[in-house]
C-alpha atoms as a printed R data frame, in Angstrom:
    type eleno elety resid chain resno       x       y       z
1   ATOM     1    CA   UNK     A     1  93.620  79.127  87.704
2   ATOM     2    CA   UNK     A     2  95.447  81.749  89.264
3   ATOM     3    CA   UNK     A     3  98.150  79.595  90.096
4   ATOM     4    CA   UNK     A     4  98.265  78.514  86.544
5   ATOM     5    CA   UNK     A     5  98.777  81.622  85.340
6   ATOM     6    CA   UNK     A     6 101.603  82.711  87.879
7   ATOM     7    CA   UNK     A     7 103.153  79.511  86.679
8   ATOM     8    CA   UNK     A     8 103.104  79.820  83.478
9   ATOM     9    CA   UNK     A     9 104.655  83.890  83.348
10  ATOM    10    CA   UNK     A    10 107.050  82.469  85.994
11  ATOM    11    CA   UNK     A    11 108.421  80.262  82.909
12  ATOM    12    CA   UNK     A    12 107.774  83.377  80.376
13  ATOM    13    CA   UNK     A    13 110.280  85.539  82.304
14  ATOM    14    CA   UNK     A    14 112.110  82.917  82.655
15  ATOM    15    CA   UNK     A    15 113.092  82.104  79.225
16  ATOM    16    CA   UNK     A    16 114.093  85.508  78.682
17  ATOM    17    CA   UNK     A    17 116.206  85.554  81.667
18  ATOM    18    CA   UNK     A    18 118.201  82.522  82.463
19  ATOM    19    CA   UNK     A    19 118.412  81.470  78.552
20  ATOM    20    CA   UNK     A    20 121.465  81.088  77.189
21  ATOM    21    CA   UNK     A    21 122.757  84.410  75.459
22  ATOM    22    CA   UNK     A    22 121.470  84.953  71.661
23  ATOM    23    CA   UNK     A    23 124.440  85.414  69.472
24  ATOM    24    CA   UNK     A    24 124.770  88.576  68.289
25  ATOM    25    CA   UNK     A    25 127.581  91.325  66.665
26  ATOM    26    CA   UNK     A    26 127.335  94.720  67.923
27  ATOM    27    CA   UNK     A    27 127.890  96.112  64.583
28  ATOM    28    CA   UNK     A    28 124.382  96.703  62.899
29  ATOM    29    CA   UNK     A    29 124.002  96.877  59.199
30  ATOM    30    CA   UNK     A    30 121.892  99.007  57.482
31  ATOM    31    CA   UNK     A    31 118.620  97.210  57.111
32  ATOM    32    CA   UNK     A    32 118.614  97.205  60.959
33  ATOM    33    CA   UNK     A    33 115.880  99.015  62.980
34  ATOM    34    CA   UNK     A    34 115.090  99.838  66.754
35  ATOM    35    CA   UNK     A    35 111.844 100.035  68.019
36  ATOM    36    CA   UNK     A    36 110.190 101.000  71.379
37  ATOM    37    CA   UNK     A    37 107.608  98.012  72.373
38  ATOM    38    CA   UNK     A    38 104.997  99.185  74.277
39  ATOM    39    CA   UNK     A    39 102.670  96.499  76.812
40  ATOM    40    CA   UNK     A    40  98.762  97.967  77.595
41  ATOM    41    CA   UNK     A    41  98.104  97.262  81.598
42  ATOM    42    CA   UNK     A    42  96.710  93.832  82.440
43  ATOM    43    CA   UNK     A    43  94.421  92.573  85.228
44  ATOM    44    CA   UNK     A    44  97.076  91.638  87.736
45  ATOM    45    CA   UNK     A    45  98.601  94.045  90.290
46  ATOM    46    CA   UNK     A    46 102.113  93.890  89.353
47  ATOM    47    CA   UNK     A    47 101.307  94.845  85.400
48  ATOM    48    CA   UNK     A    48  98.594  97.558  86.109
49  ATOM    49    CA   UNK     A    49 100.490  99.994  84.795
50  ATOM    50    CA   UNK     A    50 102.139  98.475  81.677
51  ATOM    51    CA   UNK     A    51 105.429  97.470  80.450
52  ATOM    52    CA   UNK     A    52 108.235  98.626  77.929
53  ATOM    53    CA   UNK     A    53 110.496  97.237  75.927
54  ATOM    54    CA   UNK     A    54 113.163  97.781  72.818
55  ATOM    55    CA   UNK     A    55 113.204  95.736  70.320
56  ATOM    56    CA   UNK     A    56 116.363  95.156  67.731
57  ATOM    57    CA   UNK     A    57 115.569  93.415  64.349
58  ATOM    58    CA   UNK     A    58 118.010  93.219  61.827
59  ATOM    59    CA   UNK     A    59 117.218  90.554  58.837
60  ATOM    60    CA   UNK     A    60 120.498  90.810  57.384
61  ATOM    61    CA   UNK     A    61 121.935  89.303  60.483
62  ATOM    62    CA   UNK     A    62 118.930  87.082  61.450
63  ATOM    63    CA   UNK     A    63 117.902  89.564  64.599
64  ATOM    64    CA   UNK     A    64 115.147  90.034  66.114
65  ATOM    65    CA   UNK     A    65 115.827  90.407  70.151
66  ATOM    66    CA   UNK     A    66 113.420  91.894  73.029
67  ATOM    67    CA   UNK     A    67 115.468  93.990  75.622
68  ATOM    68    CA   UNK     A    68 112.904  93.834  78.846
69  ATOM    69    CA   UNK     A    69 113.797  95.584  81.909
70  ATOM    70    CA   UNK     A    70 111.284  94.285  83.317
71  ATOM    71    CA   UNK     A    71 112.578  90.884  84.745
72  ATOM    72    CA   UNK     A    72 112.482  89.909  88.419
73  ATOM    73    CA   UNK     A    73 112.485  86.143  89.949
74  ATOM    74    CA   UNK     A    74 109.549  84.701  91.795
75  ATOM    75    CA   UNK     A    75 111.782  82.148  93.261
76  ATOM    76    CA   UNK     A    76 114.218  84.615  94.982
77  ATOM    77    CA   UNK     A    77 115.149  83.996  98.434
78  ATOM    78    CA   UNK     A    78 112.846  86.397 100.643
79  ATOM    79    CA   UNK     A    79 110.809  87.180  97.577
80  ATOM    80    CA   UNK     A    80 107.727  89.454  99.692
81  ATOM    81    CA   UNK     A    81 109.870  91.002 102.103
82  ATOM    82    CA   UNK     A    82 112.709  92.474  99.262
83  ATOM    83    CA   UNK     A    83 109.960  93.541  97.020
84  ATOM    84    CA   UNK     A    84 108.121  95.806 100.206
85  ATOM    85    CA   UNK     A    85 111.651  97.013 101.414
86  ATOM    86    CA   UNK     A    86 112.420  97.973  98.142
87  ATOM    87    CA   UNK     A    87 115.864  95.407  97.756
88  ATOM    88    CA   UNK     A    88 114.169  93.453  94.838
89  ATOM    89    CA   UNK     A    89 116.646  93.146  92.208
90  ATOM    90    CA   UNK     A    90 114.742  93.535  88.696
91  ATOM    91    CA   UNK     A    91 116.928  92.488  85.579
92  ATOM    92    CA   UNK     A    92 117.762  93.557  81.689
93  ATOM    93    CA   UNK     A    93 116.581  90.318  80.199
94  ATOM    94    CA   UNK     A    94 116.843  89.149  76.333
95  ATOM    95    CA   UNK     A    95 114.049  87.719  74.927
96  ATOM    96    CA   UNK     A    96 113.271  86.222  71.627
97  ATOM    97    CA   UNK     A    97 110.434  87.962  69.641
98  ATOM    98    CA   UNK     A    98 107.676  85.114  69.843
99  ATOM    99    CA   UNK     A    99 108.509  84.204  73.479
100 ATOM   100    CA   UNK     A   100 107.900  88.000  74.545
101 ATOM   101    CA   UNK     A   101 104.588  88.188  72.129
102 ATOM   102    CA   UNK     A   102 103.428  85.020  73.113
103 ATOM   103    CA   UNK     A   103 103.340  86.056  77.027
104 ATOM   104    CA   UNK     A   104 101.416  89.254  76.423
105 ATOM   105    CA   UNK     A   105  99.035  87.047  73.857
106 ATOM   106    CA   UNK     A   106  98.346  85.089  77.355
107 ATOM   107    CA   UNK     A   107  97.425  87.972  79.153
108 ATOM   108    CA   UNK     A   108  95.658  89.192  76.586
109 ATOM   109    CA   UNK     A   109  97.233  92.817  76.367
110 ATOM   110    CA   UNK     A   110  98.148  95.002  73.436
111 ATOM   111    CA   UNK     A   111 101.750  95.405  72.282
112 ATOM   112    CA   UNK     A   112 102.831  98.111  70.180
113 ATOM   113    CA   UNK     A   113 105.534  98.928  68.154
114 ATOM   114    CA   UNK     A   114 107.270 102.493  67.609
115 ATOM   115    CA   UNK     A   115 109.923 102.136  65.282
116 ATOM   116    CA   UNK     A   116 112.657 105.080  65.745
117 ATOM   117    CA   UNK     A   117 113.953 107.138  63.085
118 ATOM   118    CA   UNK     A   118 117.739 107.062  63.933
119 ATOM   119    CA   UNK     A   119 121.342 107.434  61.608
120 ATOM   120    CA   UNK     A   120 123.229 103.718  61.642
121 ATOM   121    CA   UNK     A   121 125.455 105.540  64.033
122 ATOM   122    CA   UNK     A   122 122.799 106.065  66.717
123 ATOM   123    CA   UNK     A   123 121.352 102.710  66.262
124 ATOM   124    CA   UNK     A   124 124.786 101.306  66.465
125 ATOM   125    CA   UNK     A   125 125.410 103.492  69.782
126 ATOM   126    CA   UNK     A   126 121.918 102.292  70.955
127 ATOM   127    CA   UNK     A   127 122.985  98.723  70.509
128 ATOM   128    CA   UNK     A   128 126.251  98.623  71.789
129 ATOM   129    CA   UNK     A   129 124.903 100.369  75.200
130 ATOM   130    CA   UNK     A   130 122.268  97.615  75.190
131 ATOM   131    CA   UNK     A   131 124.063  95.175  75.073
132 ATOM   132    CA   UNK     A   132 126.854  96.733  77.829
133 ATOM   133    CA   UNK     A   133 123.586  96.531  79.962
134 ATOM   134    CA   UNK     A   134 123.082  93.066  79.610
135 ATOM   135    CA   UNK     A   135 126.674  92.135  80.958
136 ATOM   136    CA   UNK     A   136 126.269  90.329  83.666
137 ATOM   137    CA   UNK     A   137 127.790  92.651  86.415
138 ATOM   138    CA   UNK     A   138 125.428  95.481  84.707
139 ATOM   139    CA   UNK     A   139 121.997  93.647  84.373
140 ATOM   140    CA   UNK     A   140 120.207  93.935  87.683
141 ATOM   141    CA   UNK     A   141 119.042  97.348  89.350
142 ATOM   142    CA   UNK     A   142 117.165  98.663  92.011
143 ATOM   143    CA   UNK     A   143 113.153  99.302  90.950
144 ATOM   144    CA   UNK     A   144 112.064 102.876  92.045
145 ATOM   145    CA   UNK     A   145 108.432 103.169  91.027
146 ATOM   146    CA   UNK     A   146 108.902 106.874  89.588
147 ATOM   147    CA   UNK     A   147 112.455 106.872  88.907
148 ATOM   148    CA   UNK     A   148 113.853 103.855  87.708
149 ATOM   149    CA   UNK     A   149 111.676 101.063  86.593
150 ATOM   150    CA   UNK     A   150 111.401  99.175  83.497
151 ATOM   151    CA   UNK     A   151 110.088 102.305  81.261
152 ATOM   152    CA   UNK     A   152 112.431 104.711  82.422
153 ATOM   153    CA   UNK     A   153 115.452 102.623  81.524
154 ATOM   154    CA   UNK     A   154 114.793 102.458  77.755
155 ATOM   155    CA   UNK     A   155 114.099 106.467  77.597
156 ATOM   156    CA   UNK     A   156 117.101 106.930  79.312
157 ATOM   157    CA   UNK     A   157 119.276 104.435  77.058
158 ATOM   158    CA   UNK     A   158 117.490 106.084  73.815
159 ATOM   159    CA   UNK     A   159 117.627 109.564  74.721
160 ATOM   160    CA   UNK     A   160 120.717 109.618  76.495
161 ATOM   161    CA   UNK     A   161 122.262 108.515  72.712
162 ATOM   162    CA   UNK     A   162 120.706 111.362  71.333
163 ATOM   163    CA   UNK     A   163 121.197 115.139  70.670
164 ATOM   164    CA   UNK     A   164 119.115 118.277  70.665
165 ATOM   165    CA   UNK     A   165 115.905 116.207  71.858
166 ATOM   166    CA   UNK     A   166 112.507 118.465  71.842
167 ATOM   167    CA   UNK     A   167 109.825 116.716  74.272
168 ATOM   168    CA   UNK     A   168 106.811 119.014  74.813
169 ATOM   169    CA   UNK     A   169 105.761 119.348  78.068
170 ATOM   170    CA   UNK     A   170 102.453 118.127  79.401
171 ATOM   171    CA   UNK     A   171  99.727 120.218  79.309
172 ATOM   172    CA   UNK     A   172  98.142 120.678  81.875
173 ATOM   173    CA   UNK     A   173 100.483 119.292  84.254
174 ATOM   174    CA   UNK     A   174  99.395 116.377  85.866
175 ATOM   175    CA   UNK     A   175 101.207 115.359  89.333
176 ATOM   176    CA   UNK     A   176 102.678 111.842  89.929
177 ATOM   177    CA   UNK     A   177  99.444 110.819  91.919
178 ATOM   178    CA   UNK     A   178  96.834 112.275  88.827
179 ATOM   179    CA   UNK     A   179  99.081 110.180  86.318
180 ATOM   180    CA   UNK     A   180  98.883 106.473  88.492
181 ATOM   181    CA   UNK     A   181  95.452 106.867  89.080
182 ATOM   182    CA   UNK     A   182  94.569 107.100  85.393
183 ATOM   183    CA   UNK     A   183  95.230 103.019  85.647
184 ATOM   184    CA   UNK     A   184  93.428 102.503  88.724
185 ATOM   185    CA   UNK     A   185  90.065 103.544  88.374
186 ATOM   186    CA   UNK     A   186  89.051  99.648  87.520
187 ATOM   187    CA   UNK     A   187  90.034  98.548  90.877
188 ATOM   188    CA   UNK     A   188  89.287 100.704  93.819
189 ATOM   189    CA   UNK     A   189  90.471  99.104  96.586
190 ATOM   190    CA   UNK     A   190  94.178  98.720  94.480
191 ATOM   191    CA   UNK     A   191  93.699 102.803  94.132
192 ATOM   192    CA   UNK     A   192  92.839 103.044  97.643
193 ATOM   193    CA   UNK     A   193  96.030 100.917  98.759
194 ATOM   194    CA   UNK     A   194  98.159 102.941  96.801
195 ATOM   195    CA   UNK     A   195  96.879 106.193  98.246
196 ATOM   196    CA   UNK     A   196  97.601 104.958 101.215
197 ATOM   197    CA   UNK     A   197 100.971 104.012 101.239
198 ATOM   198    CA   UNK     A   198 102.393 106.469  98.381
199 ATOM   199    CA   UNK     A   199 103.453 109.996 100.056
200 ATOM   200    CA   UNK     A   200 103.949 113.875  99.178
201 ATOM   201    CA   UNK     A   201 106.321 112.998  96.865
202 ATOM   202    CA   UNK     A   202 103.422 111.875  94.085
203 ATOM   203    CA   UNK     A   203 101.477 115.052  94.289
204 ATOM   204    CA   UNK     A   204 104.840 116.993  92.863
205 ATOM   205    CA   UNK     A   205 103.736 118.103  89.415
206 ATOM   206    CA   UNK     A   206 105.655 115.515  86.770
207 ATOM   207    CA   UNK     A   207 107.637 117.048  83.884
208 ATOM   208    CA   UNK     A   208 106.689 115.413  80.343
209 ATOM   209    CA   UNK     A   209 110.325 113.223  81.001
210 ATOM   210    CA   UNK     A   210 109.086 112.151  84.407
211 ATOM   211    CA   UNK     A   211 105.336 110.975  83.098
212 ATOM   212    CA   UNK     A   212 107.244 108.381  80.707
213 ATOM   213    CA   UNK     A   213 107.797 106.303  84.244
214 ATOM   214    CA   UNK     A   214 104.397 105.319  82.885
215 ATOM   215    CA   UNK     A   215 104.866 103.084  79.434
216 ATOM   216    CA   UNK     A   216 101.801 104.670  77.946
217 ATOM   217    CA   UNK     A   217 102.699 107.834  78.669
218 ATOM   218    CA   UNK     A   218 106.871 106.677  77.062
219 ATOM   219    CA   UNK     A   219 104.715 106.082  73.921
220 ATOM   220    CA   UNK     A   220 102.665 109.141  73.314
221 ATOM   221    CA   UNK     A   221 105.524 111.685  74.382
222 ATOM   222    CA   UNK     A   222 107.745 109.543  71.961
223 ATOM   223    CA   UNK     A   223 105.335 110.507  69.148
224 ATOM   224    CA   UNK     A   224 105.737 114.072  70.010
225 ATOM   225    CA   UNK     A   225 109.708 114.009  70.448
226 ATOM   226    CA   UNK     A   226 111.677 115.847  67.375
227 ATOM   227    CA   UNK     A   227 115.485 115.276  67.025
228 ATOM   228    CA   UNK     A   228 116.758 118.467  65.214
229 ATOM   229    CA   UNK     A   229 112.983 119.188  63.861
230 ATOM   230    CA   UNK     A   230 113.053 115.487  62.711
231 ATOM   231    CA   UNK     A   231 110.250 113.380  64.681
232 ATOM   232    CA   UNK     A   232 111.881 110.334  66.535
233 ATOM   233    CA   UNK     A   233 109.588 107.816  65.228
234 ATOM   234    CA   UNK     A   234 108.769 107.164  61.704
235 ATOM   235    CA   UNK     A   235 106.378 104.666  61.733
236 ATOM   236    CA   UNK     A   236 104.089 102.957  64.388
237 ATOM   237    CA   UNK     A   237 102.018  99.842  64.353
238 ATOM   238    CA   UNK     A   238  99.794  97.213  66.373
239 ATOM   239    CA   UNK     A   239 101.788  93.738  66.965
240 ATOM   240    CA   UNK     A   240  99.523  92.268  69.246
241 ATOM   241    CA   UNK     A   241  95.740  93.296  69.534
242 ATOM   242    CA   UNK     A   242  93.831  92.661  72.420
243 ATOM   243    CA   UNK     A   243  91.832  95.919  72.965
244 ATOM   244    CA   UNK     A   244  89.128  94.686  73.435
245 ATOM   245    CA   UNK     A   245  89.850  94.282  77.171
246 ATOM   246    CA   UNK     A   246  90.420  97.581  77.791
247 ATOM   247    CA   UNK     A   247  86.943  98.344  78.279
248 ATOM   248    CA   UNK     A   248  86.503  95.309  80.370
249 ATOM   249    CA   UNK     A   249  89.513  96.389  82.807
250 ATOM   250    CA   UNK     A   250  88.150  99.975  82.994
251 ATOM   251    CA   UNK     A   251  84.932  98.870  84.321
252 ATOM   252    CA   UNK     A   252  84.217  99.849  88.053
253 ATOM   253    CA   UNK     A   253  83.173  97.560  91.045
254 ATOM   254    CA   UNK     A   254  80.410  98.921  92.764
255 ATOM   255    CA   UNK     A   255  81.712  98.067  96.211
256 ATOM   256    CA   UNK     A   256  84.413 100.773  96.687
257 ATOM   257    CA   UNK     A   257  86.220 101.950  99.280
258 ATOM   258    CA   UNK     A   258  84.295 104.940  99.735
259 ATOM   259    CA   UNK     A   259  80.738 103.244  99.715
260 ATOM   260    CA   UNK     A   260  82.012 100.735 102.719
261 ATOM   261    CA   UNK     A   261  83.773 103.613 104.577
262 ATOM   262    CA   UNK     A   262  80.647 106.028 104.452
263 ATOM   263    CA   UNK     A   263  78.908 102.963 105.850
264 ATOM   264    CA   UNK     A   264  81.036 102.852 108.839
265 ATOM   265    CA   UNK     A   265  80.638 106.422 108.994
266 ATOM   266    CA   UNK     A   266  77.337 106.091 109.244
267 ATOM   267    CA   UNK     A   267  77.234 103.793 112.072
268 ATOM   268    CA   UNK     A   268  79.542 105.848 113.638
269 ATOM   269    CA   UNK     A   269  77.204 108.710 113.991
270 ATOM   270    CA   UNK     A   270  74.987 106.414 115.311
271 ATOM   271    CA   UNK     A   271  77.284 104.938 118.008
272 ATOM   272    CA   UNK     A   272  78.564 108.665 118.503
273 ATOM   273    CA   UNK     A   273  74.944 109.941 119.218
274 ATOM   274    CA   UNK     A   274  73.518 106.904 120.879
275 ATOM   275    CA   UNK     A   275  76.766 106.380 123.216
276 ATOM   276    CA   UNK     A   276  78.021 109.391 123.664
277 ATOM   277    CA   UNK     A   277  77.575 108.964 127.686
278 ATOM   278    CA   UNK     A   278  77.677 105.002 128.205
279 ATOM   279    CA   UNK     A   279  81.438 103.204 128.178
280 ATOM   280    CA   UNK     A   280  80.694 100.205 130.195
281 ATOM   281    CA   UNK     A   281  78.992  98.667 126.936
282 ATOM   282    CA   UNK     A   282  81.394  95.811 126.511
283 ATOM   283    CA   UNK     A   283  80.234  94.863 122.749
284 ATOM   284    CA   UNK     A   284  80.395  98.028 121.611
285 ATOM   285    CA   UNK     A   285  84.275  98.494 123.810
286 ATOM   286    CA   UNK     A   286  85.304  95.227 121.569
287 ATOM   287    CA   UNK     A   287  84.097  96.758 118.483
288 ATOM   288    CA   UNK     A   288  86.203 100.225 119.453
289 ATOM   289    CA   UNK     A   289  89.334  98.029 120.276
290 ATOM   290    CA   UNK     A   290  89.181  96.130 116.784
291 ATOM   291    CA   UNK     A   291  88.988  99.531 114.982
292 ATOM   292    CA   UNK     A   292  92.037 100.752 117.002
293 ATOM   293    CA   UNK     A   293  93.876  97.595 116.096
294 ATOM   294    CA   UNK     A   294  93.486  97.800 112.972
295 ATOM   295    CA   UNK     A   295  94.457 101.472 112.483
296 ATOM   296    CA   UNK     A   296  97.289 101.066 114.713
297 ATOM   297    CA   UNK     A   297  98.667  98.047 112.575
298 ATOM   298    CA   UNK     A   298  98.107 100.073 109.575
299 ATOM   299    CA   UNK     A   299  99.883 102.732 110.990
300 ATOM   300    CA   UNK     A   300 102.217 100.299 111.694
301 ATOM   301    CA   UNK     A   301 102.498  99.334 107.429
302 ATOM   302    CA   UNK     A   302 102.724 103.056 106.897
303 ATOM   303    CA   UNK     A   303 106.042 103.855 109.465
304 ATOM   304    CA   UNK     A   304 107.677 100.235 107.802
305 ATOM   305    CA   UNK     A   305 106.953 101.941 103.959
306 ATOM   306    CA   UNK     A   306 108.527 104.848 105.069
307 ATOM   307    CA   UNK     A   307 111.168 104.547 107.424
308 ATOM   308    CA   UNK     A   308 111.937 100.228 106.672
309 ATOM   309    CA   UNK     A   309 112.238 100.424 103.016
310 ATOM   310    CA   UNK     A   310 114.344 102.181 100.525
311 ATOM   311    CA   UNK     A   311 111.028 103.142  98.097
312 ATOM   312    CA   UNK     A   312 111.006 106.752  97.740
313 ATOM   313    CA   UNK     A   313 107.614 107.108  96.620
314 ATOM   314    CA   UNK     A   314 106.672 105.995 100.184
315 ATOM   315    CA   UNK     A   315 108.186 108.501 102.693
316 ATOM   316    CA   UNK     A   316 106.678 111.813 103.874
317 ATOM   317    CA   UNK     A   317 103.356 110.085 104.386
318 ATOM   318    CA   UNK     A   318 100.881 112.154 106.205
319 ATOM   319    CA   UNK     A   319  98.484 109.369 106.176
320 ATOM   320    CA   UNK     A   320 100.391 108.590 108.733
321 ATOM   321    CA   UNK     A   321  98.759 110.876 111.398
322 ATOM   322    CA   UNK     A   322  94.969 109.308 110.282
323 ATOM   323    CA   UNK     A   323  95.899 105.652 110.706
324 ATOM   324    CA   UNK     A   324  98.533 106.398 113.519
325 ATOM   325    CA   UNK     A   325 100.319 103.643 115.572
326 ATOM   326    CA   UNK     A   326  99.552 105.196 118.456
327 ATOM   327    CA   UNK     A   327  95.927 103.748 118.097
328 ATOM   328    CA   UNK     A   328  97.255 100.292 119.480
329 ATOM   329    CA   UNK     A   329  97.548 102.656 122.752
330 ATOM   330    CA   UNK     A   330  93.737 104.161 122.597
331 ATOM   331    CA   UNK     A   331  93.259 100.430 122.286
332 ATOM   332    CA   UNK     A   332  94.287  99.433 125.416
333 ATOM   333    CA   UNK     A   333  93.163 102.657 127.188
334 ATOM   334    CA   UNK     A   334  96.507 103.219 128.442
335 ATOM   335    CA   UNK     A   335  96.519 107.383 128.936
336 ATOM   336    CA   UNK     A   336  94.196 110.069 128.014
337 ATOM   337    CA   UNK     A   337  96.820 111.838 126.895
338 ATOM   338    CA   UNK     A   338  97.220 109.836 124.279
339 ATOM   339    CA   UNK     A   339  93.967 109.947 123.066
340 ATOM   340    CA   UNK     A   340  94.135 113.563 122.605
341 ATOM   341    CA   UNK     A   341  97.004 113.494 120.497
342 ATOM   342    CA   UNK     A   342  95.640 110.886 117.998
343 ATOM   343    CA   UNK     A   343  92.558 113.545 117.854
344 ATOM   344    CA   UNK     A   344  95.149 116.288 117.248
345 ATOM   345    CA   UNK     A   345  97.234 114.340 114.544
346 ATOM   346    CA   UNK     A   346  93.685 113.852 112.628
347 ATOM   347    CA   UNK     A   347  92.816 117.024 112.359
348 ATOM   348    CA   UNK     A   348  96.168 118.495 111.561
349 ATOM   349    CA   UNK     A   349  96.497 115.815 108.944
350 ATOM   350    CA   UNK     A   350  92.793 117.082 107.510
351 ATOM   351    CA   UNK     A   351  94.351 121.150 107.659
352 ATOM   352    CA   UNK     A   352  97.640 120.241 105.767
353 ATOM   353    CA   UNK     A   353  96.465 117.855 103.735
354 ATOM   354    CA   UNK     A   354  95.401 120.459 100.724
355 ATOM   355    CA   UNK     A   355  99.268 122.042 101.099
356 ATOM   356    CA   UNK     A   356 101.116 118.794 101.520
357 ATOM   357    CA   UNK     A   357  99.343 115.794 100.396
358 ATOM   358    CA   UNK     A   358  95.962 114.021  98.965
359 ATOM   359    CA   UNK     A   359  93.772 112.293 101.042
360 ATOM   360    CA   UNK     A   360  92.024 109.634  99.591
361 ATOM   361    CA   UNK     A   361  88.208 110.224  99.840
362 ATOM   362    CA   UNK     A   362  87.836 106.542 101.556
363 ATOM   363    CA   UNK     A   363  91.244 107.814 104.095
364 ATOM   364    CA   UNK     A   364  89.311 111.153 104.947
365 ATOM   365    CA   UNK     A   365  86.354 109.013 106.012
366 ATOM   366    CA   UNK     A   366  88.512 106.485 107.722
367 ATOM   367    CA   UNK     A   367  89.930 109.696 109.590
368 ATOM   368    CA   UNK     A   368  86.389 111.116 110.665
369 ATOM   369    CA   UNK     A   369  85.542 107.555 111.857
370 ATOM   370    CA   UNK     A   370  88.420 107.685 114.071
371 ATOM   371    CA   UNK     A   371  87.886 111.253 115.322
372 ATOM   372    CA   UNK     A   372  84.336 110.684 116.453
373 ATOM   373    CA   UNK     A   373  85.150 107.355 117.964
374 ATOM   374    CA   UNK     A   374  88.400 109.051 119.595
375 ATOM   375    CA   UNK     A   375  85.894 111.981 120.999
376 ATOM   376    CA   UNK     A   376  83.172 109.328 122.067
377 ATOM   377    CA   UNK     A   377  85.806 107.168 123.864
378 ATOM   378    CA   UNK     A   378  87.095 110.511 125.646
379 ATOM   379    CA   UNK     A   379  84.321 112.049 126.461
380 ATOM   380    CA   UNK     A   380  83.590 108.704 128.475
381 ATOM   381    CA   UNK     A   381  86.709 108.243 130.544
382 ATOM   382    CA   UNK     A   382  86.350 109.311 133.949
């Protein structure tokens, strides 16, 4: 089924990427309108946040076109390995109406439409940037996460075509980290990856401009936007209504992150207590190594995210000091020495953590599992 469904948005995109060019003049008339589209998140990883889109629709030219920025290529050489590293290009697609309706109808997510209350001259402007985008040399960008991704395009193009813009700021501020987890807290463990691997950078307070990386957010700071006291948009409605699965993709697992971790913790304390004096216990040395292993590899993921790839969201980790590479080495009981650091780079990582960083609740109790398995292992080495 899942396969199915890849297959079938695989075509989706498709269509609106590698189909022939819609005709079009860039000279609007006056019955023509521009309107923000705006995609609720669906159940799949890459869509958890949402999507944005503008939409031109002019009847006395027979118009009605989807601008998406949000078109990539399953089928691109090294698919995985561009899309960690950051290299993945993502495109400025045109899309007819019903094909771009019909996908989110699939997926069974909301679409919304914002139309904008703009002079023919700015919807002109608007258009003739669009479509400047859509050359071919222009089309593809770099995806940033926070900084340039498929709703931070469209602000840019709209706003950057307009004068004396008013955009309230958020309030309270909410940081990067406060806004993305908003649209996590139906799947822990997807929360819990993303904690992982996203640095300091997403606990830096976000300007009411910066939130609108998030399409939701695009929409309701769009509603509060004036344009010389005017507000930008005039008239909103629902094109697609599928909120009914809203509830259904807030709802929380019980098995979280947190509840498995403070099981391990658990038997940690156990071990800790129990062992504390013993180290020729060769089941419980081959469940030590495994842990070790594992944090050490994930160390591993953490140093590639951060020093590998071009995504800025994932550099100046300090997760990196819980689950540290240097674990492979307490696996293999190569020094002492080196078991003393990884004890000192979890607690340091525990201090600085309120000043730099948040530690996810299920990483602090990965960290304490470490520590007292770290002090056990010491404290038996003779």
């Amino acid at each position: 089924m899942q396969f199915l469904k890849t297959t079938l948005l695989t075509c989706f995109l498709a269509l609106g990427l590698f189909s022939p060019p819609l005709e079009c003049q860039v000279e609007l008339t006056e019955l023509s309108e521009i309107s923000i589209l705006t995609c609720r998140p669906g159940d799949d990883i890459y869509n958890t946040f949402g999507h944005t889109a503008i939409m031109v629709r002019d009847p006395a030219l027979g118009k009605n076109e989807i601008y998406n920025y949000g078109i990539f290529d399953f089928k691109t050489p090294g698919f995985t390995m561009k899309f960690l590293r950051g290299k993945l290009l993502y495109y400025l697609g045109l899309q007819r109406y019903k094909t771009f309706i019909n996908a989110y109808n699939y997926e069974r997510r909301s679409v919304f439409e914002q139309k904008l209350n703009l002079n023919l001259e700015d919807r002109r402007n608007i258009y003739s940037a669009l479509k400047e985008n859509y050359k071919p040399d222009n089309r593809a960008y770099l995806y940033d996460f926070f900084f340039d991704n498929c709703s931070t395009r469209p602000r840019d193009l709209v706003l950057n075509e307009l004068g004396n813009i008013d955009i309230p700021e958020l309030n309270p501020s909410r940081t990067f980290r406060d806004l993305i987890d908003e649209y996590t807290y139906g799947k822990p463990w997807t929360d819990f990856g993303i904690d992982l691997i996203v640095g300091s950078i997403a606990d830096r307070n976000a300007t009411a401009l910066e939130a609108m990386f998030l399409p939701e957010y695009l929409y309701h700071n769009f509603d509060q936007i004036t344009i010389n006291g005017t507000p930008l948009v005039k008239e909103s409605k629902l094109l697609a209504d599928h909120d009914k699965q809203v509830a259904k993709r807030s709802e929380r697992s019980w098995l979280t992150p947190q509840l498995i971790f403070v099981l391990f913790l658990m038997l940690e304390l156990f071990l800790f207590l129990k062992y504390k004096d013993t180290h020729d216990n060769r089941y419980l040395n081959f469940y030590d190594k495994f842990w070790f292993i594992l944090g050490g590899l994930g160390g591993l993921l953490i140093a590639f995210m951060w020093f590998g790839t071009d995504h800025d969201a994932t550099k100046s980790n300090i997760n990196i000091l819980i689950l540290n590479p240097l674990l492979l080495l307490v696996a293999f009981k190569t020094k002492k020495l080196i078991g003393v650091f990884t004890v000192g780079c979890i607690i340091t990582a525990f201090i600085i953590s309120p000043f730099v960083q948040y530690l996810h609740p299920a990483t602090i109790l990965i960290g304490v599992v470490f520590l007292l398995k770290a002090l056990r292992l010491l404290g038996n080495r003779h």
